[in-house]
py3Dmol code that shows the C-alpha trace and the ligand (Angstrom):
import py3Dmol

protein = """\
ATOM      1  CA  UNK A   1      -8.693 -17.645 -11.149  1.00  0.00           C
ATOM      2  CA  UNK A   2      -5.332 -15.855 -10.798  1.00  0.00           C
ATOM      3  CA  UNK A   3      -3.220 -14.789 -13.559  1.00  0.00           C
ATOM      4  CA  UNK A   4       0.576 -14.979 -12.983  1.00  0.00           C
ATOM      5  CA  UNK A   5       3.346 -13.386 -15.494  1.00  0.00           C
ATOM      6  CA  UNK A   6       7.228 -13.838 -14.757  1.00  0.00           C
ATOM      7  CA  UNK A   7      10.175 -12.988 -16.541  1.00  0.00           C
ATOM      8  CA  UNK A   8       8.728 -12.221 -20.069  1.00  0.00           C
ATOM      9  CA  UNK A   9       5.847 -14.421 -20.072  1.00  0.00           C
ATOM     10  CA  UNK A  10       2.021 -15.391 -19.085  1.00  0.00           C
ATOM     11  CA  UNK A  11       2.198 -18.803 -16.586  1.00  0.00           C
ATOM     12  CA  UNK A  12      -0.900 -20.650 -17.401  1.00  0.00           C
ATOM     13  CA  UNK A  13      -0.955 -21.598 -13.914  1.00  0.00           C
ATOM     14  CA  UNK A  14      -0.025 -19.269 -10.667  1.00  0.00           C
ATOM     15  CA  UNK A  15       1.838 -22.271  -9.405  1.00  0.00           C
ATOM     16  CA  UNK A  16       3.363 -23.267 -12.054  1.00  0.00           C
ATOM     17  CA  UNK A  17       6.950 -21.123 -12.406  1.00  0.00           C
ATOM     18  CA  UNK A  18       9.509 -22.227 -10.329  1.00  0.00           C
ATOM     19  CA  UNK A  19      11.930 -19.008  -8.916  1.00  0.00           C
ATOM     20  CA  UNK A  20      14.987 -19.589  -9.694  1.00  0.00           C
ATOM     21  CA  UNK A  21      16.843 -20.377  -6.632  1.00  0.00           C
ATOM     22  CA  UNK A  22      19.553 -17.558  -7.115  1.00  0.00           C
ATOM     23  CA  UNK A  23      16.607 -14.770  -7.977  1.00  0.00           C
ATOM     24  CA  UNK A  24      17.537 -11.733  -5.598  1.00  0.00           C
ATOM     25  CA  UNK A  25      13.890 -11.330  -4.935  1.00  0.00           C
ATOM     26  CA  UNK A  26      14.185 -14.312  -2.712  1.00  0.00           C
ATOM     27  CA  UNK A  27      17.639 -14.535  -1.415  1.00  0.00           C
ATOM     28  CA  UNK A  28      18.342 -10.467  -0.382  1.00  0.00           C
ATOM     29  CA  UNK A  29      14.764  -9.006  -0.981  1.00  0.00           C
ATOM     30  CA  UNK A  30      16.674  -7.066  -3.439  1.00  0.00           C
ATOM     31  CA  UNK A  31      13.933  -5.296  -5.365  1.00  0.00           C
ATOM     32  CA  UNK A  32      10.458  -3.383  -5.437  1.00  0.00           C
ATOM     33  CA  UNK A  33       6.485  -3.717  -6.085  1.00  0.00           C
ATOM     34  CA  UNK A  34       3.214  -2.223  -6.442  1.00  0.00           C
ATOM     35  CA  UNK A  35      -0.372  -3.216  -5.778  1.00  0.00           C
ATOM     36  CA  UNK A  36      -3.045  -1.398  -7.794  1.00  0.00           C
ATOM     37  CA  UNK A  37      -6.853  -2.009  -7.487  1.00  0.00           C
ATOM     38  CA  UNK A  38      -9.155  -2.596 -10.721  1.00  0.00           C
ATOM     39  CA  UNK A  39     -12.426  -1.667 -10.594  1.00  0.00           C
ATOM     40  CA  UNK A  40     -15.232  -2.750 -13.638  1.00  0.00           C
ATOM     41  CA  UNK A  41     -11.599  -3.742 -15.690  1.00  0.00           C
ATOM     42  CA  UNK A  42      -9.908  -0.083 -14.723  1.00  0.00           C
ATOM     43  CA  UNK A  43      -6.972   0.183 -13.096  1.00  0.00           C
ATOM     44  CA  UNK A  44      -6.997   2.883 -10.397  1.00  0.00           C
ATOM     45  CA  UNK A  45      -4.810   6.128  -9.957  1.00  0.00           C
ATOM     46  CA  UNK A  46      -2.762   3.308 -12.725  1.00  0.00           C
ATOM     47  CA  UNK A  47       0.022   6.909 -13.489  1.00  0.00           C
ATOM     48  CA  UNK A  48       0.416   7.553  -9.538  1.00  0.00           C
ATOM     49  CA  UNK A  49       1.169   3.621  -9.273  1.00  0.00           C
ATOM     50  CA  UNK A  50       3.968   3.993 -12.005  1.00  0.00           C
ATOM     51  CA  UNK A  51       5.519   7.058 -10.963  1.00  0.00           C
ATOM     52  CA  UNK A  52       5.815   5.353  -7.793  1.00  0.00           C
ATOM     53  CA  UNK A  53       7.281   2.308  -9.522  1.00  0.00           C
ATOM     54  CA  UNK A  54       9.545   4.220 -11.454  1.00  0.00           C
ATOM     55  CA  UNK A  55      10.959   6.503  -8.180  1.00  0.00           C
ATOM     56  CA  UNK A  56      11.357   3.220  -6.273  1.00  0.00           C
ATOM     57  CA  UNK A  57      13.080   1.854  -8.787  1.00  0.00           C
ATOM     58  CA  UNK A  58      15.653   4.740  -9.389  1.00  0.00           C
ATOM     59  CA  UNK A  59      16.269   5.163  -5.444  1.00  0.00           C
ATOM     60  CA  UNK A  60      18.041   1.699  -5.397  1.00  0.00           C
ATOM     61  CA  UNK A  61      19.224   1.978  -8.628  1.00  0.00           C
ATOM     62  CA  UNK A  62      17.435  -0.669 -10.676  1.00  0.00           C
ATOM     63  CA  UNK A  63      17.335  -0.432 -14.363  1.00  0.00           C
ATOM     64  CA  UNK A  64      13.516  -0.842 -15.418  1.00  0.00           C
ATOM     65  CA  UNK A  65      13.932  -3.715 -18.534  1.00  0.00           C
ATOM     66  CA  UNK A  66      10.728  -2.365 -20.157  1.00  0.00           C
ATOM     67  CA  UNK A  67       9.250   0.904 -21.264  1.00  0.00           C
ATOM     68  CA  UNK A  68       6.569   2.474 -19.464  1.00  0.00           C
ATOM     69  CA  UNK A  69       4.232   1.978 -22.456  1.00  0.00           C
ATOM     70  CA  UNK A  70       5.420  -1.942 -22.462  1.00  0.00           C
ATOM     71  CA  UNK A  71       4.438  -1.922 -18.628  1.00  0.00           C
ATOM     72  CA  UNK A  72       1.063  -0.525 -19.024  1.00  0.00           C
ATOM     73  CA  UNK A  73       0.646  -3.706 -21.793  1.00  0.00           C
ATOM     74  CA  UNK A  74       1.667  -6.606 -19.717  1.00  0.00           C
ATOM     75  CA  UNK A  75      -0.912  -5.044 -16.699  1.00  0.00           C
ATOM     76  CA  UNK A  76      -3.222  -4.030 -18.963  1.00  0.00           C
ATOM     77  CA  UNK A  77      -3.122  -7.367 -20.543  1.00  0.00           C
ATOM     78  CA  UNK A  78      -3.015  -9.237 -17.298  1.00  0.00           C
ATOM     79  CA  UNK A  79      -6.602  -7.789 -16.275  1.00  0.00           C
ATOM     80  CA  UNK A  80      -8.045  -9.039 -19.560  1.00  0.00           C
ATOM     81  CA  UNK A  81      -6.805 -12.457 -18.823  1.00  0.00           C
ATOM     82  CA  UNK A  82      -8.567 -12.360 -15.693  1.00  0.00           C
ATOM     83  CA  UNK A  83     -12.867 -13.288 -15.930  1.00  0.00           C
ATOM     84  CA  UNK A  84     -13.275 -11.101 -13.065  1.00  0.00           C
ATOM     85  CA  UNK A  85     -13.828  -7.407 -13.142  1.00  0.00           C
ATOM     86  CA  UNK A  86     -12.611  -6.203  -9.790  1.00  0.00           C
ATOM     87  CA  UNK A  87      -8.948  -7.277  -9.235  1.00  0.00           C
ATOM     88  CA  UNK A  88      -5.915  -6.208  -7.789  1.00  0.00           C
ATOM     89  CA  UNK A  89      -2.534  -6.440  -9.947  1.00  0.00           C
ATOM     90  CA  UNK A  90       0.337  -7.232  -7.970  1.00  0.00           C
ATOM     91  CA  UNK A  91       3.704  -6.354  -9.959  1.00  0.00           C
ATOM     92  CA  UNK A  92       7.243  -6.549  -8.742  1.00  0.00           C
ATOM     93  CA  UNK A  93      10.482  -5.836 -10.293  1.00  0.00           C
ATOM     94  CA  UNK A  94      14.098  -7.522  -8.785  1.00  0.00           C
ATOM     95  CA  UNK A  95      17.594  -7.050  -9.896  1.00  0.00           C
ATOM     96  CA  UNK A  96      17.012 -10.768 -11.059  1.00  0.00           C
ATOM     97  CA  UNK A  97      18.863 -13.971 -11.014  1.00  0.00           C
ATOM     98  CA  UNK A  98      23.178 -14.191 -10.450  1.00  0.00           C
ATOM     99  CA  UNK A  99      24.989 -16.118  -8.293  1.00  0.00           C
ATOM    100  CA  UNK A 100      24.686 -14.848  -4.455  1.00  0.00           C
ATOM    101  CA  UNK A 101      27.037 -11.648  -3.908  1.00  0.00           C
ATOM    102  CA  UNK A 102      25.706  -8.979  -2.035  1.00  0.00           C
ATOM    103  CA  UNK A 103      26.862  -6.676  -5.149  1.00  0.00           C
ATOM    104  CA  UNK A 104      24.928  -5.402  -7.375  1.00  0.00           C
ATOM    105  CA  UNK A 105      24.971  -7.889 -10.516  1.00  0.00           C
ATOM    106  CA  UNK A 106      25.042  -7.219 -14.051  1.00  0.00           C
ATOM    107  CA  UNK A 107      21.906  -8.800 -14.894  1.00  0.00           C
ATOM    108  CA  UNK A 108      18.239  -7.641 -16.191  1.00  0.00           C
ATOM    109  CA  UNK A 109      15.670  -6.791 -13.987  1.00  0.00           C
ATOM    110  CA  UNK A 110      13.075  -9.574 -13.377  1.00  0.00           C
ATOM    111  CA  UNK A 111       9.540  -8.444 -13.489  1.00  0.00           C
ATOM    112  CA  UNK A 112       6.772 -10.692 -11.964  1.00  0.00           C
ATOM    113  CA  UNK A 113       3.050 -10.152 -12.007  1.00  0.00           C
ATOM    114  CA  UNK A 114      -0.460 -11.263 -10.394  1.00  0.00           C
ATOM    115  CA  UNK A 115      -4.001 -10.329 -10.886  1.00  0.00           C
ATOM    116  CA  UNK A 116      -6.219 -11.935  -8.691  1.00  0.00           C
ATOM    117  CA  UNK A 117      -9.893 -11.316  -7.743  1.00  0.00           C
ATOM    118  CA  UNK A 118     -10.685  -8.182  -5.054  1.00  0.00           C
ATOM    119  CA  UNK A 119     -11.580  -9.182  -1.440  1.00  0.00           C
ATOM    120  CA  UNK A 120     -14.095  -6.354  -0.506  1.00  0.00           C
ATOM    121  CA  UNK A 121     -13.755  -5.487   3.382  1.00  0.00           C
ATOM    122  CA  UNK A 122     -16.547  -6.781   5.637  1.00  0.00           C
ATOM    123  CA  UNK A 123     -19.402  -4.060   5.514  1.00  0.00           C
ATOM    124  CA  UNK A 124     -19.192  -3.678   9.572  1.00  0.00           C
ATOM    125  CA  UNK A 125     -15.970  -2.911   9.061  1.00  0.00           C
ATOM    126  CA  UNK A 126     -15.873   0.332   6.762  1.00  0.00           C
ATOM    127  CA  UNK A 127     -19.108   1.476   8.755  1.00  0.00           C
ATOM    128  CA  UNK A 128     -17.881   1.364  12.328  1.00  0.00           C
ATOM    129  CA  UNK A 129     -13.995   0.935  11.917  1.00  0.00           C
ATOM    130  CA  UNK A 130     -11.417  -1.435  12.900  1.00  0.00           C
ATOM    131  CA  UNK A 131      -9.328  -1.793  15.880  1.00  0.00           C
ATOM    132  CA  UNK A 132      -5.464  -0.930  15.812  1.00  0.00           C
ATOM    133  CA  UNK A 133      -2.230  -2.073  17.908  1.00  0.00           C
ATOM    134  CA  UNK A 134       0.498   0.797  18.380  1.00  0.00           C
ATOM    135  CA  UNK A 135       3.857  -0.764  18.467  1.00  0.00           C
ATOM    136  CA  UNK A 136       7.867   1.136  17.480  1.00  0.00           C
ATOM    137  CA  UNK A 137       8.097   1.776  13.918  1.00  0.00           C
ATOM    138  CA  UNK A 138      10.985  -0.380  13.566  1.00  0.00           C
ATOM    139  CA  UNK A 139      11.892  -0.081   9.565  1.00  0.00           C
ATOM    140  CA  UNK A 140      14.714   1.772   8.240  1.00  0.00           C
ATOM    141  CA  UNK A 141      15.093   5.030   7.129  1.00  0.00           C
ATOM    142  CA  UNK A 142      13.428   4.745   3.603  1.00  0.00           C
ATOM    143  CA  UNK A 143       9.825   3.530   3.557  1.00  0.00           C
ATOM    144  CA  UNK A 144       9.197   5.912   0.727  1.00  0.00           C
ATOM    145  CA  UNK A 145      10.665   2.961  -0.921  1.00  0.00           C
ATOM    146  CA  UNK A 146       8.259   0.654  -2.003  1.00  0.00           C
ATOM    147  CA  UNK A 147      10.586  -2.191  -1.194  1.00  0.00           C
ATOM    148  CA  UNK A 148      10.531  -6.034  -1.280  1.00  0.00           C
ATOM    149  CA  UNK A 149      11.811  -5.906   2.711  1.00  0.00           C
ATOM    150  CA  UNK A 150       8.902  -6.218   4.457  1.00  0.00           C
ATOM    151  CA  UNK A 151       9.607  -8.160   7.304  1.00  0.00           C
ATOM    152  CA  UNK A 152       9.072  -5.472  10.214  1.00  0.00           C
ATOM    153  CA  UNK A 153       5.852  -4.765   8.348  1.00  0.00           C
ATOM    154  CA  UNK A 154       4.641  -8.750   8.596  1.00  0.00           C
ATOM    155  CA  UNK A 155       5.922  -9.016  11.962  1.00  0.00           C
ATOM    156  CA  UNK A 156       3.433  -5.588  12.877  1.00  0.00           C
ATOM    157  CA  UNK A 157       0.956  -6.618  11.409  1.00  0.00           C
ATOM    158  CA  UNK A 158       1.317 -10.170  12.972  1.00  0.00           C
ATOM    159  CA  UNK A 159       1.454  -8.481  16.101  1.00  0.00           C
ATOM    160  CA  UNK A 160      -1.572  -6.837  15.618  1.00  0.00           C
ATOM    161  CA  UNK A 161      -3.723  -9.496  14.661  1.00  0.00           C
ATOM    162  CA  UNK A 162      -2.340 -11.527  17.665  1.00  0.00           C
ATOM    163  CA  UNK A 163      -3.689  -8.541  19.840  1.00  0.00           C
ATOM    164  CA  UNK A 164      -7.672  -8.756  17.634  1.00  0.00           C
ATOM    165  CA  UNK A 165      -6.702  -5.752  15.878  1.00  0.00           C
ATOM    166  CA  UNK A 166      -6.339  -5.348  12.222  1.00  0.00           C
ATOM    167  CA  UNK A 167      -3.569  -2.731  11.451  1.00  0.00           C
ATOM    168  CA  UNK A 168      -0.326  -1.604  13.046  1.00  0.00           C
ATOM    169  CA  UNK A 169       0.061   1.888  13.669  1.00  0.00           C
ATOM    170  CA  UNK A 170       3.956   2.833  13.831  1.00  0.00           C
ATOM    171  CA  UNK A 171       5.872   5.223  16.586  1.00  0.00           C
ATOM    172  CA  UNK A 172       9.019   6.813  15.175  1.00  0.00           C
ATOM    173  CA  UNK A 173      10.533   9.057  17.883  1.00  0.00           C
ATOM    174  CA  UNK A 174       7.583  10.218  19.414  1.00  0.00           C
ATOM    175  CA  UNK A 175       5.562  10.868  16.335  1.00  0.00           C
ATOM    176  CA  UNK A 176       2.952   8.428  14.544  1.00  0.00           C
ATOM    177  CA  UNK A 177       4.483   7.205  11.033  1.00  0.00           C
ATOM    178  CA  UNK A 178       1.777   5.048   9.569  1.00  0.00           C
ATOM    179  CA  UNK A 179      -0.198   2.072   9.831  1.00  0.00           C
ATOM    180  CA  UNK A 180       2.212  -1.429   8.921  1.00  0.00           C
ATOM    181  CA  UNK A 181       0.353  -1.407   5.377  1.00  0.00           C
ATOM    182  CA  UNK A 182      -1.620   1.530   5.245  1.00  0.00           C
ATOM    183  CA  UNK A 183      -1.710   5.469   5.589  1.00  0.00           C
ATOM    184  CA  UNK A 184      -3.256   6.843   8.849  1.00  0.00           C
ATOM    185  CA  UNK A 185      -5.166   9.932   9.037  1.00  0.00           C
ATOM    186  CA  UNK A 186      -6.953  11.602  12.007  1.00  0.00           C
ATOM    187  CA  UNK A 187      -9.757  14.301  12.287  1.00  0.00           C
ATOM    188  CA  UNK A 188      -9.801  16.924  14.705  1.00  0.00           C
ATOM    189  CA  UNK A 189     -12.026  20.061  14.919  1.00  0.00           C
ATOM    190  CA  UNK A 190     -12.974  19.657  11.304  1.00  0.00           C
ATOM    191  CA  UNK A 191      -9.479  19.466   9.929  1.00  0.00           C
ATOM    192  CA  UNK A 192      -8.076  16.372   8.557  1.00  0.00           C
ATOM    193  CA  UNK A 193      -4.531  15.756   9.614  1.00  0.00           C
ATOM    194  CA  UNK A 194      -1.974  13.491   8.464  1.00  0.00           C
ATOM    195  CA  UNK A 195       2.054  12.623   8.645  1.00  0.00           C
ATOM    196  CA  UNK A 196       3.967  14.800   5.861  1.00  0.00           C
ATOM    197  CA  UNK A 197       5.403  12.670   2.909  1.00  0.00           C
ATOM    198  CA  UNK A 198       9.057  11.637   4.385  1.00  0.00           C
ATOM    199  CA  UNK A 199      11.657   9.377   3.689  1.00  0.00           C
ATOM    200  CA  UNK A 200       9.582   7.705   6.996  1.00  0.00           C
ATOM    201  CA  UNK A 201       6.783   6.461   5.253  1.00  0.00           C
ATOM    202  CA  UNK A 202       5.531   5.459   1.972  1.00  0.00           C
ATOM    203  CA  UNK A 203       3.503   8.121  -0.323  1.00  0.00           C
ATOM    204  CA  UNK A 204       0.535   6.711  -0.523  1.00  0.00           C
ATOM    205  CA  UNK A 205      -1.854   6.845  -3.666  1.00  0.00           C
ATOM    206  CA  UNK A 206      -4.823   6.281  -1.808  1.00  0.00           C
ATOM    207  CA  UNK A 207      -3.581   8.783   0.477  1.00  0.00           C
ATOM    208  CA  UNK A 208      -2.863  11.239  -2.397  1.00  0.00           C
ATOM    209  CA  UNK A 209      -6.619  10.394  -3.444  1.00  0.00           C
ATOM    210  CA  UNK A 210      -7.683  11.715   0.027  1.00  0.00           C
ATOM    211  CA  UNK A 211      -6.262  15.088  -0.690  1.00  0.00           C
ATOM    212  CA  UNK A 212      -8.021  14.881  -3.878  1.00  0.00           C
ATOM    213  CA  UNK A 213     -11.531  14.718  -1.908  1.00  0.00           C
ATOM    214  CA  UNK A 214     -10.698  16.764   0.811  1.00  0.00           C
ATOM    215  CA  UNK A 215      -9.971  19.528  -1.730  1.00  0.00           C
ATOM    216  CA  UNK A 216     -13.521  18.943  -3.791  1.00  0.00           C
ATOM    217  CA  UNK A 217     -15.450  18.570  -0.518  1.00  0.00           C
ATOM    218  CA  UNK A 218     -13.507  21.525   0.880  1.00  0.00           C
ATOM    219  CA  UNK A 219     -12.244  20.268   4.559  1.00  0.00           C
ATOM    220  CA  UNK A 220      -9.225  21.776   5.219  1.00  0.00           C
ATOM    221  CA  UNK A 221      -5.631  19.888   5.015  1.00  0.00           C
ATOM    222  CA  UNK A 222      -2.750  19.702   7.345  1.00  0.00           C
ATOM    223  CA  UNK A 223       0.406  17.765   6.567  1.00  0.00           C
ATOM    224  CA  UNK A 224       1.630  17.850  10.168  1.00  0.00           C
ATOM    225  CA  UNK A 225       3.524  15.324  12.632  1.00  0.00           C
ATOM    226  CA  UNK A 226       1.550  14.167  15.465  1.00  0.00           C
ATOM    227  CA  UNK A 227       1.783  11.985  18.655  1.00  0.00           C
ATOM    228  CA  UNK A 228      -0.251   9.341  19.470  1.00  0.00           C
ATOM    229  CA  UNK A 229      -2.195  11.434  22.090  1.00  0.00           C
ATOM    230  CA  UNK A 230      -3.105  13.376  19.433  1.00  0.00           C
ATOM    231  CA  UNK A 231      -4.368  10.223  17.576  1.00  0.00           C
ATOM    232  CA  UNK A 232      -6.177   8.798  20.765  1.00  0.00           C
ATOM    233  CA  UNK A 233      -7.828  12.115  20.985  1.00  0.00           C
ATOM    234  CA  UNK A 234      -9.212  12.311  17.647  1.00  0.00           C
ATOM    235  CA  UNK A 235     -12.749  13.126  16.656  1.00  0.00           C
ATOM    236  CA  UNK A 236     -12.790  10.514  13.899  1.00  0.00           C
ATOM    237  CA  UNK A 237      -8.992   8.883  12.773  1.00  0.00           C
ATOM    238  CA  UNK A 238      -9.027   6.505   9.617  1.00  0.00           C
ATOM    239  CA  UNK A 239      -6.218   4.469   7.522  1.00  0.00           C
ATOM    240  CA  UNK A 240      -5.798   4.521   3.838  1.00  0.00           C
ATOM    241  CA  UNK A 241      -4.609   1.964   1.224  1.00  0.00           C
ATOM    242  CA  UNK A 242      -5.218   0.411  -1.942  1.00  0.00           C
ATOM    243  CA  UNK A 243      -6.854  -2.507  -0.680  1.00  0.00           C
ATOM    244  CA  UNK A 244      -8.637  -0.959   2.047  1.00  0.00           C
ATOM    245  CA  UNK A 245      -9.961   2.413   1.081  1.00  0.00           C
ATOM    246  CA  UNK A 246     -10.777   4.670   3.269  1.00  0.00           C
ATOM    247  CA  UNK A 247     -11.340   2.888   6.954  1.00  0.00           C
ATOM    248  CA  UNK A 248     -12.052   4.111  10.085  1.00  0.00           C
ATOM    249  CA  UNK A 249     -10.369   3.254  13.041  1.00  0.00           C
ATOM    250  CA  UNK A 250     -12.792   2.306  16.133  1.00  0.00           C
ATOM    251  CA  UNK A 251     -10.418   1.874  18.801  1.00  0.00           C
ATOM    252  CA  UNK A 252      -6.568   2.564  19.236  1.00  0.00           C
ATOM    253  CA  UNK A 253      -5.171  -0.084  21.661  1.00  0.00           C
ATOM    254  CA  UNK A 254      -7.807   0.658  24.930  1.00  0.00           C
ATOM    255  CA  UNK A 255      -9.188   3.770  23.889  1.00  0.00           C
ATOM    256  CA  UNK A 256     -12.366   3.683  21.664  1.00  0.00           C
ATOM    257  CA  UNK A 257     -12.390   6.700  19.869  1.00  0.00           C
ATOM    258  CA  UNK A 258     -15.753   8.423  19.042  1.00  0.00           C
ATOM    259  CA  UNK A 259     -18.201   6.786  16.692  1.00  0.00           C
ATOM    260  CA  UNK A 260     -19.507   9.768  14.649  1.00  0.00           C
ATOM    261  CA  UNK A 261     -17.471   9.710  11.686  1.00  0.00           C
ATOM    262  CA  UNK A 262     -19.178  12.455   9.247  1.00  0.00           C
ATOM    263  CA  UNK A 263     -16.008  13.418   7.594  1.00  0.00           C
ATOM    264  CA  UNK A 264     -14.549   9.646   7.127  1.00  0.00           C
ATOM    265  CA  UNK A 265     -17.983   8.689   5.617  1.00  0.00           C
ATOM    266  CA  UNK A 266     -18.245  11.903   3.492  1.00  0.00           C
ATOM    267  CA  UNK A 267     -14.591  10.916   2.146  1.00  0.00           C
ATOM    268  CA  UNK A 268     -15.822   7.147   1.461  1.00  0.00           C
ATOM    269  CA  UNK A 269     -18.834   7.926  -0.488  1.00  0.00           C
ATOM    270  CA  UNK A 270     -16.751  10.634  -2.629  1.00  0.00           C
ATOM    271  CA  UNK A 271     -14.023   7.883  -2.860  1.00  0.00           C
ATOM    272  CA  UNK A 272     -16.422   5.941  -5.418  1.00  0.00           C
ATOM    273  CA  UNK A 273     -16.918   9.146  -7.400  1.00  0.00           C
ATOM    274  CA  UNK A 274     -12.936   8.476  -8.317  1.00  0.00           C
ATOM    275  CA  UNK A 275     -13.412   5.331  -9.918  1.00  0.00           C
TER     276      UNK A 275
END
"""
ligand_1 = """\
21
PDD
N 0.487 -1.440 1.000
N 2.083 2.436 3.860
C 2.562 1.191 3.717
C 3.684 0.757 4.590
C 2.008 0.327 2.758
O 2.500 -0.909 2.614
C 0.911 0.774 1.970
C 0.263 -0.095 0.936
C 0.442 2.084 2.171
C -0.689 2.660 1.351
O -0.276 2.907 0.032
P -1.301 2.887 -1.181
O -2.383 3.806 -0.835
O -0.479 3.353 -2.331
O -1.780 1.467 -1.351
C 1.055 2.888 3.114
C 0.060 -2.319 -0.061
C -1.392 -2.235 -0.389
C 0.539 -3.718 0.231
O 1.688 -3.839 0.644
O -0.189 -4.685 0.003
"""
view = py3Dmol.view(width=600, height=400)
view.addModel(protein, "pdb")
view.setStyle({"model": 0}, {"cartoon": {"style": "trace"}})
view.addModel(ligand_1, "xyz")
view.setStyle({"model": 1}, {"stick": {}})
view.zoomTo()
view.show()
């Protein structure tokens, strides 16, 4: 069962609240989210998710209408609501509902909320990896942004799936960004690599975890900007997100990359040790 919350309240039904037509969610995609995973009823990394709520929110100036503390209540409260015990909580905050003028209104900030059960990744999958699509990293300039605007991410992603892959891995002049709703990482020669935190892609917690392990397990760390040779060349490559982990990447348009993946493995079984 899925629990839905919007503007103030628990919906005892997920279908039940009607958006108000004039909500700038819908009409300008004027506002900001988060997706965090719950694992045996604990939100993961919950801090990272709400500093990364909270910077979001400030960068297009968006008054947060509760406290952090009140936050953490409606979440926390949403995950007991749900019978399940692995979940993800999907929370979004817009500048909320006025009559449609690109300026900024003078109204509170609408937050909406669902928890509904995990959907672990096919087992084949995290073993062996998943095939990706390269395509232009078409987004603006502020993907640390963890904005509403998604549409060049959907149409990626589409894009992808139309080719049998399962991710979207970006190009922004020259250099590999990130996948369309994931983190990318590659291994080469024992270190791991991955694209430094820009205004060109979003901060990942699960790729913030990553640095976590690669610390304890002691494989050294490079926050570099590489091409997609580079990538296509890689001893072992793998994306990261909240939803998906840690997974490796098989094959990167016609080029299967190698199937040995000690380190990405290594990092997946120490992921669990985080939760
Ligand atoms: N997406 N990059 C992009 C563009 C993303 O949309 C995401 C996550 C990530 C990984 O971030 P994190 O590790 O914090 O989940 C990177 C979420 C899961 C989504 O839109 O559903």
């Amino acid at each position: 069962m899925e629990i839905a919350y919007y503007k103030d309240q628990f919906l005892t039904d997920v279908n039940e609240g009607v958006v108000p037509i004039q909500e700038r969610g819908h009409q300008f995609g004027d506002g900001i989210y988060e997706v965090v995973r719950v694992y045996n009823k604990k939100p993961f990394m919950l801090e990272e998710h709400l500093d990364r709520f909270e910077q979001s929110a400030e960068a297009i100036a968006l008054k947060l209408p509760y406290s952090r503390d009140e936050l953490k209540e409606i979440i926390m409260e949403g995950i007991e609501r749900s019978e399940e015990q692995n979940v993800d909580v999907y929370f979004q905050l817009t500048r909320g509902i006025a009559p449609r003028l690109h300026f900024y209104p003078d109204t509170q900030a609408v937050l909406s909320l669902v928890v509904k059960p995990s959907k672990p990744l096919a087992e084949d999958k995290k073993r062996d990896g998943v095939a990706v699509h390269v395509m232009d990293d078409e987004r603006w300039s502020n993907c640390y942004i963890k904005s509403l605007n998604l549409l060049p991410n959907v149409m990626a992603k589409q894009a992808a799936f139309e080719k049998g892959c399962d991710e979207a891995i970006l190009i922004r002049d020259e250099f590999v960004t990130e996948g369309s709703s994931s983190n990318l990482f590659v291994v080469k020669d024992g270190t791991l690599y991955t694209t430094p935190a820009t205004r060109h892609i979003l901060h990942g917690i699960t790729r913030k975890a990553v640095f976590i392990l690669a610390e304890r397990l002691q494989i050294p760390m490079k926050e570099e900007h590489f091409t997609l040779e580079f990538l296509k060349d890689a001893d072992e490559a793998f994306i990261t997100s909240t939803t998906s982990e840690v997974l490796p990447i098989k094959k990167v348009d016609d080029v299967n990359l190698p199937t040995h993946l000690t380190i990405t493995h290594r990092l997946q079984k120490e992921f669990k040790t985080l939760y």
